[in-house]
C-alpha positions in Angstrom: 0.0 0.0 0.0 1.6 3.2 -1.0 1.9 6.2 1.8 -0.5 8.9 0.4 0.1 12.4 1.7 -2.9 14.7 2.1 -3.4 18.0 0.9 -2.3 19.8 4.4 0.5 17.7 4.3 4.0 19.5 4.1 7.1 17.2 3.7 10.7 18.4 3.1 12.7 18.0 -0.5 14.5 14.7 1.1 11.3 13.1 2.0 9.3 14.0 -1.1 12.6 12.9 -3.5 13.1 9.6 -1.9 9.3 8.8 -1.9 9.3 9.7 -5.7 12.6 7.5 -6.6 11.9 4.4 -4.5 8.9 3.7 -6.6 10.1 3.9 -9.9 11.6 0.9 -11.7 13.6 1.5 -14.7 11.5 1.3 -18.5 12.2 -2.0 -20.7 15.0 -2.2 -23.1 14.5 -2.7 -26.9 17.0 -2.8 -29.3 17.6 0.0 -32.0 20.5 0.3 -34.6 23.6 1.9 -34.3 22.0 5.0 -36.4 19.2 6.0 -34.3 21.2 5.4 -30.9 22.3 8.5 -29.9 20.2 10.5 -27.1 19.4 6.8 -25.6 20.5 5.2 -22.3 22.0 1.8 -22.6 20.3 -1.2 -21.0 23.6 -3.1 -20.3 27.1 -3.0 -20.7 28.3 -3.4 -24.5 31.3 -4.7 -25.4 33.9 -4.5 -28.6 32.9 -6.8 -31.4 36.0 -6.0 -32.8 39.8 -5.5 -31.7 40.4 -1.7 -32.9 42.6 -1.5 -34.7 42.1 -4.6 -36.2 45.3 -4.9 -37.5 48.9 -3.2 -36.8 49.1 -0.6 -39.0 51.2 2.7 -40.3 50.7 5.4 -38.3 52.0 8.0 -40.9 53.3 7.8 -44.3 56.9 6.8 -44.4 59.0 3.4 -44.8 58.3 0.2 -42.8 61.5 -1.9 -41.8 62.9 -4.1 -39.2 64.3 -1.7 -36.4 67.2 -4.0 -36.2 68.1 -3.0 -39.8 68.9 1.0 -38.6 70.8 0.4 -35.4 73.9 1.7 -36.7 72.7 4.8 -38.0 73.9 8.3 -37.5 73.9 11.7 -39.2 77.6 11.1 -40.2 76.9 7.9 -41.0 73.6 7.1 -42.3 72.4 3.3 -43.4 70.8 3.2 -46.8 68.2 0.6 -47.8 66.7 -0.6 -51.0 62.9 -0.5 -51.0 61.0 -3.5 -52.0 57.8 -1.8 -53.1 54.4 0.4 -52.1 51.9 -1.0 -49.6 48.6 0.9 -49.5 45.6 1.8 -46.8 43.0 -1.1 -48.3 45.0 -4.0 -49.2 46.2 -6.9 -47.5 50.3 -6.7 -46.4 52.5 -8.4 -48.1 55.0 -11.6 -47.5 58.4 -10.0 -46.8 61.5 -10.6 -45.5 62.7 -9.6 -42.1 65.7 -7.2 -44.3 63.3 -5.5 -46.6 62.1 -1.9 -46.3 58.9 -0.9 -47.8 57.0 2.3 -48.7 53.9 2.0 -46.5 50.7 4.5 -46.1 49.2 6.2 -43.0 46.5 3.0 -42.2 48.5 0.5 -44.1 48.8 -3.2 -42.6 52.6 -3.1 -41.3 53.7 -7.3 -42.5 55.2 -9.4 -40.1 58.5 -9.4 -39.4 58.8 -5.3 -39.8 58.4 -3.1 -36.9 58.9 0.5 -37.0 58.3 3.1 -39.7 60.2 5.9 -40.2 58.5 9.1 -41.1 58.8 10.4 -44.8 60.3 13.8 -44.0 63.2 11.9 -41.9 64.6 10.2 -44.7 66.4 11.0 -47.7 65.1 8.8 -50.9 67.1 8.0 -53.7 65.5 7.1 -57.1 67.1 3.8 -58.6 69.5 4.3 -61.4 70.7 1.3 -64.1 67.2 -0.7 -63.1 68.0 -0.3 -59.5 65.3 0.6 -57.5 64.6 3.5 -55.2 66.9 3.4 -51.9 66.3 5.3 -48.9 69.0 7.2 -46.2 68.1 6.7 -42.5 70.6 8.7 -40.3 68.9 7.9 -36.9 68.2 4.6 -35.1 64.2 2.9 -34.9 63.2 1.5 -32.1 60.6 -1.0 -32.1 57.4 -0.6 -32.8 57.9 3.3 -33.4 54.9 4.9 -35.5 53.2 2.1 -35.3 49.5 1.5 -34.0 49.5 -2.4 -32.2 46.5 -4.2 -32.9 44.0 -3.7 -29.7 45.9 -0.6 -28.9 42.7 1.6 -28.6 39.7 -1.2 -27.7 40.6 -5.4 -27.2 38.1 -7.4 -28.3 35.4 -8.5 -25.7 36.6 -5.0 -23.9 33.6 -3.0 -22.2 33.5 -0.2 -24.5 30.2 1.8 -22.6 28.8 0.5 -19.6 25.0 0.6 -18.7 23.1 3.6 -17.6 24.9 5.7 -20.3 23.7 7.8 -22.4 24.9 8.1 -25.7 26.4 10.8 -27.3 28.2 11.1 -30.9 31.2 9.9 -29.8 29.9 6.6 -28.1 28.6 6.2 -31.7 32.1 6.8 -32.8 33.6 4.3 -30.9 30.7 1.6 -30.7 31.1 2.1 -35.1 34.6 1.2 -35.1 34.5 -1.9 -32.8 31.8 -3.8 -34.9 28.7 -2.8 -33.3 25.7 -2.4 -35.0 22.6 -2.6 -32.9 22.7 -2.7 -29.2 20.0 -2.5 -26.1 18.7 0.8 -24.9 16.2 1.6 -22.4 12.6 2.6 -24.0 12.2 6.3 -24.0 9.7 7.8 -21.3 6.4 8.6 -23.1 5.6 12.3 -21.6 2.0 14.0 -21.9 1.8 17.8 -21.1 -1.0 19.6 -20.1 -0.8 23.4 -19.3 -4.5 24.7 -17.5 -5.7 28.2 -17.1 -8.5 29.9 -18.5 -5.5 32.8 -19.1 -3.5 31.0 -21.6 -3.8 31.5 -25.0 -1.0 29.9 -27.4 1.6 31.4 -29.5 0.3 33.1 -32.3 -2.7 34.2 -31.1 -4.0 37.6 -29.8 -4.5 38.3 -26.1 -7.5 39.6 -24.5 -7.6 41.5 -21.4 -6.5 39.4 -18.5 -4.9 36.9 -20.6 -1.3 35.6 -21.3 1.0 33.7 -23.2 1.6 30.0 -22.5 5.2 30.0 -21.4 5.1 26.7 -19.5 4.4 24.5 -22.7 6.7 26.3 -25.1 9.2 25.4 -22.3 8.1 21.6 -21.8 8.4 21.0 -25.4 11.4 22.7 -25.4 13.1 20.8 -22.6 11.9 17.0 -22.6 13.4 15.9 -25.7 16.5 17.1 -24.6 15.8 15.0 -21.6 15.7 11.7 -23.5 11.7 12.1 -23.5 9.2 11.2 -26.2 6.2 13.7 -26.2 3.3 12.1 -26.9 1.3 15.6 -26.2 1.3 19.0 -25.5 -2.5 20.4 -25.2 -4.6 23.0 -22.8 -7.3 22.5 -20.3 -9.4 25.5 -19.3 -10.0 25.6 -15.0 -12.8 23.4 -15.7 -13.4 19.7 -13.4 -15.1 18.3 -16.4 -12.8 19.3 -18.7 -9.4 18.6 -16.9 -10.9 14.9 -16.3 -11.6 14.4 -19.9 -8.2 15.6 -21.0 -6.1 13.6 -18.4 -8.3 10.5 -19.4 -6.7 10.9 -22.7 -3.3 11.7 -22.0 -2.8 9.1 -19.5 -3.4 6.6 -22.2 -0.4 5.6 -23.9 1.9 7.5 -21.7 4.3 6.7 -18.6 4.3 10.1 -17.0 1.5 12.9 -17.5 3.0 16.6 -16.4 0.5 19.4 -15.7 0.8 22.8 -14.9 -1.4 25.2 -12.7 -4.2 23.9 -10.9 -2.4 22.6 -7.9 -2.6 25.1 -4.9 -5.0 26.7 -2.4 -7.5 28.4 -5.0 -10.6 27.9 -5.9 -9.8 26.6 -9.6 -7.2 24.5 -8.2 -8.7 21.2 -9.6 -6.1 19.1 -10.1 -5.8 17.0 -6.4 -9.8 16.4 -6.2 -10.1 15.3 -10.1 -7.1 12.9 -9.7 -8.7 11.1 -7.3 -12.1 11.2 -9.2 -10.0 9.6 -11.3 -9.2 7.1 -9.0 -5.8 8.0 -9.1 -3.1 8.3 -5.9 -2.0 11.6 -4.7 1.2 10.3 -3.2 2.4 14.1 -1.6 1.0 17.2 -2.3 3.0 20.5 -1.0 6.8 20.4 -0.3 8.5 22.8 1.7 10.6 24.3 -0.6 10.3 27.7 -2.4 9.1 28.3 -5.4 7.0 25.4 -6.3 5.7 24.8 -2.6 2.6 23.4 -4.3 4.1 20.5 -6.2 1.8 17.5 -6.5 3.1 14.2 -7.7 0.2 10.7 -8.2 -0.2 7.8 -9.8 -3.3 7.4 -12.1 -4.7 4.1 -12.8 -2.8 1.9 -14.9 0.6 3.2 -13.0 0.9 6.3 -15.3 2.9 8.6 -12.9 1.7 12.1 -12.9 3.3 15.5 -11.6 0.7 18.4 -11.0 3.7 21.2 -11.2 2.9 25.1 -10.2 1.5 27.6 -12.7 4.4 30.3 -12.4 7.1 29.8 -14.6 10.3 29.6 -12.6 8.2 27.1 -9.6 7.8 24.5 -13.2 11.6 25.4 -13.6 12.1 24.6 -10.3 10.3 21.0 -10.1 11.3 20.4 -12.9 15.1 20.5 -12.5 14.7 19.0 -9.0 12.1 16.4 -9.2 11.1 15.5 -12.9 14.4 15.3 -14.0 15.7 13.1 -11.4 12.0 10.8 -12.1 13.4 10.4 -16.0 16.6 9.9 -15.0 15.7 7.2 -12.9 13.2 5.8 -15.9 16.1 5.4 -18.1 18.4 3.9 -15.4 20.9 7.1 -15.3 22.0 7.8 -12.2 21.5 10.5 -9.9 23.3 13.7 -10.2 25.9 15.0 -7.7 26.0 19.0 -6.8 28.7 20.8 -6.7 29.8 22.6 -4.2 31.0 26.5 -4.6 31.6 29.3 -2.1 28.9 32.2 -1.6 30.1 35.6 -3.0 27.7 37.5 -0.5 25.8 36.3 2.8 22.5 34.3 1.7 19.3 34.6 3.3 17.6 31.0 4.6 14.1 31.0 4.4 13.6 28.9 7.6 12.1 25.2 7.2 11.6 26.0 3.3 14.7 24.7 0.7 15.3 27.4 -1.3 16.4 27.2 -4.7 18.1 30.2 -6.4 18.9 31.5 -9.7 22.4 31.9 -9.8 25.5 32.5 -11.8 28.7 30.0 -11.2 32.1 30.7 -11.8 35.8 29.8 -11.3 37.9 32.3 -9.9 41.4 33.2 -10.0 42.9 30.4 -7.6 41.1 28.0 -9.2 37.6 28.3 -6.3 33.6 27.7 -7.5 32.0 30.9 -6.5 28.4 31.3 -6.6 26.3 34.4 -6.7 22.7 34.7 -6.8 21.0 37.1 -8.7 18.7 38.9 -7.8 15.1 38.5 -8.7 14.0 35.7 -7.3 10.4 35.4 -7.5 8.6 32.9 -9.0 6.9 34.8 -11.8 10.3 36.3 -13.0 11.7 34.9 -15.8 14.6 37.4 -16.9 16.9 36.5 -14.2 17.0 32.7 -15.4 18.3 34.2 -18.9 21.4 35.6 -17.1 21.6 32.4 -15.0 23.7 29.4 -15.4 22.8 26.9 -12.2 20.5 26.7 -9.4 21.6 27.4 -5.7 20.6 25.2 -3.1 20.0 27.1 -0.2 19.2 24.3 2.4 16.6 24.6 5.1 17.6 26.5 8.7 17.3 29.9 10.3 19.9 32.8 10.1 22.1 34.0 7.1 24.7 32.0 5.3 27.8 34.7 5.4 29.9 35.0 2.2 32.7 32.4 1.4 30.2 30.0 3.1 29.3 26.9 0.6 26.0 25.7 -1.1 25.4 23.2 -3.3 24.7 23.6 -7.2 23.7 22.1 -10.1 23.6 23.6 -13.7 20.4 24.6 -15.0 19.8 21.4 -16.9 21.8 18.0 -16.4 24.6 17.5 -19.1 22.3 16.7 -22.3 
């Protein structure tokens, strides 16, 4: 039986994060190509198909030869060698013998029984005359295996190349490519549903009449969850209407894993959301956290298990539960693991806000001996939006009474995880 938190109740962040993680279990895996991998979290470890390289090979264009062959070279006294022929990025290497020197190509198989190649520009080259054919002057000893790239040097086959709970970026791709890998497990994508309420709203595009404003929230969402590894599967309006909010969460809950909705959620009269959830027959597992802005927060699961997260109307309390409760919930979907703050040194004294965590706007920066500073900016209400434009993390400012003096240290974390 899950804990359910009524309406009056207040819990701090710590409570309400750990009650949100500890019931979510990571999404299934499915298997995509190599191609449309990118942005997804693997489901296990994968390892190299492939040894890379494959094979050892020239690292730069120059002459492949037994090291043994130049020991006795000098610049007064330089050893000249006849060369045997051309080898190519492409083709197979040849038979040779241990004494031969060859022309070989940056990527060209280096045959066995040579091992070192000697750059181009550190050799003079003499063309054959009388059917003779071209010779070449080393004045400096090879040791062995100089400019040469050993087979396995970069990945060994059967090597754990990414491990699970990664997500991958370009250069996962990159490296997955070159050791053989060409489809591989990934955890599903969270299916997210938006719904933005408010008789106020009206949409981009349209014109305002008096009283009304833009919809900044679902601009943002859209914006945001894709970034987040998310598939929208909607982004729609309800007006502050019990009938009309039930019929649209009906519908988004179908087909999705997490339904978010702004607005709704507080004290007010049109604050519908907690009583038509549980018309719904859903769980309100917590509503109101003692944190500031986005105090309101209501999180529940509808039937069929679809989570739901009832976020305030004012922008900056969505940023807010977003950042510090959504994100860790599709983190934890995809099996990513949790984020750790960083800690930076106030540049002025900060203000607690007694038992409310406080989460600021703030700029972070590295100073001249190398310290995390911090400084929050000011305008920190809830409905102001500029401030986050200048902003580049969120202060935590933890619960308690009294100032925090400057040089003291609070927690951060950038403004959105590292996408």
């Amino acid at each position: 039986m899950l804990t359910v938190w009524q309406d009056t109740a207040v819990i701090s962040y710590a409570e309400a994060l750990d009650l949100l993680l500890t019931r979510i279990a990571v999404l299934p895996a499915r298997t995509v190509g190599l191609a449309g991998a990118s942005g997804a979290v693997t489901a296990s470890a994968i390892a190299a198909r492939l040894s890379v390289p494959g094979f050892a090979n020239a690292a730069m264009d120059g002459y492949a030869l037994h090291a043994e062959a130049s020991r006795a070279a000098s610049a007064a006294a330089p050893v000249e060698l006849a060369v045997s022929g051309l080898i190519a990025a492409g083709t197979p290497a040849p038979r040779v013998q241990a004494q031969e020197v060859w022309e070989i190509l940056t990527g060209a198989p280096v045959p066995d029984g040579l091992d070192a190649v000697v750059p181009l520009e550190r050799v003079t080259r003499r063309d054959g005359r009388d059917g003779t054919g071209p010779r070449i002057l080393i004045s400096e000893p090879l040791r062995s295996g100089q400019n040469i790239r050993q087979a396995g040097e970069d990945f060994a086959r059967g090597e754990i190349v990414v491990t699970r709970g990664t997500r991958l970026g370009p250069h996962h791709v990159m490296g997955l490519a070159a050791c053989g890998v060409d489809e591989l497990p990934v955890v599903r994508a969270p299916r997210v549903a938006v719904l933005t309420t408010g008789n106020e709203l009206r949409a981009q595009g349209t014109d305002l009449a008096p009283g009304q404003i833009r919809d900044a929230n679902g601009p943002y969402l859209r914006s945001l969850l894709p970034q987040l590894g998310a598939e929208l599967t909607t982004v729609t309006t309800a007006t502050d209407s019990a009938a009309h909010l039930r019929e649209q969460l009906e519908a988004l809950a179908t087909g999705a894993d997490l339904v978010l909705t702004t607005g709704g959620v507080s004290a007010g009269r049109l604050d519908l959301l907690p009583a038509v959830v549980r018309e719904l027959g859903g769980e309100v597992l917590l509503h109101k956290v003692a944190i500031r802005p986005g105090k309101p927060l209501l999180h529940a699961r509808l039937p069929g298990g679809v989570l739901l997260f009832g976020l305030p109307g004012n922008p900056l309390a969505v940023a807010v539960c977003m950042r510090f409760f959504v994100i860790p919930a599709l983190r934890a979907l995809q099996g990513l693991a949790a984020e750790v703050p960083l800690p930076a040194f106030t540049t002025d004294a900060v203000r607690r806000r007694g038992a409310l965590r406080f989460f600021a706007k703030a700029v972070l920066a590295t100073d001249a001996t190398g310290q995390r500073r911090v400084r929050i900016l000011p305008g920190q209400e809830s409905f102001r939006i500029a401030p986050l434009l200048s902003a580049n993390c969120w202060a935590i400012v933890p619960e308690g009474d009294g100032d925090i003096p400057a040089g003291g240290l609070l927690e951060t974390l950038p403004l959105y995880p590292d996408l």
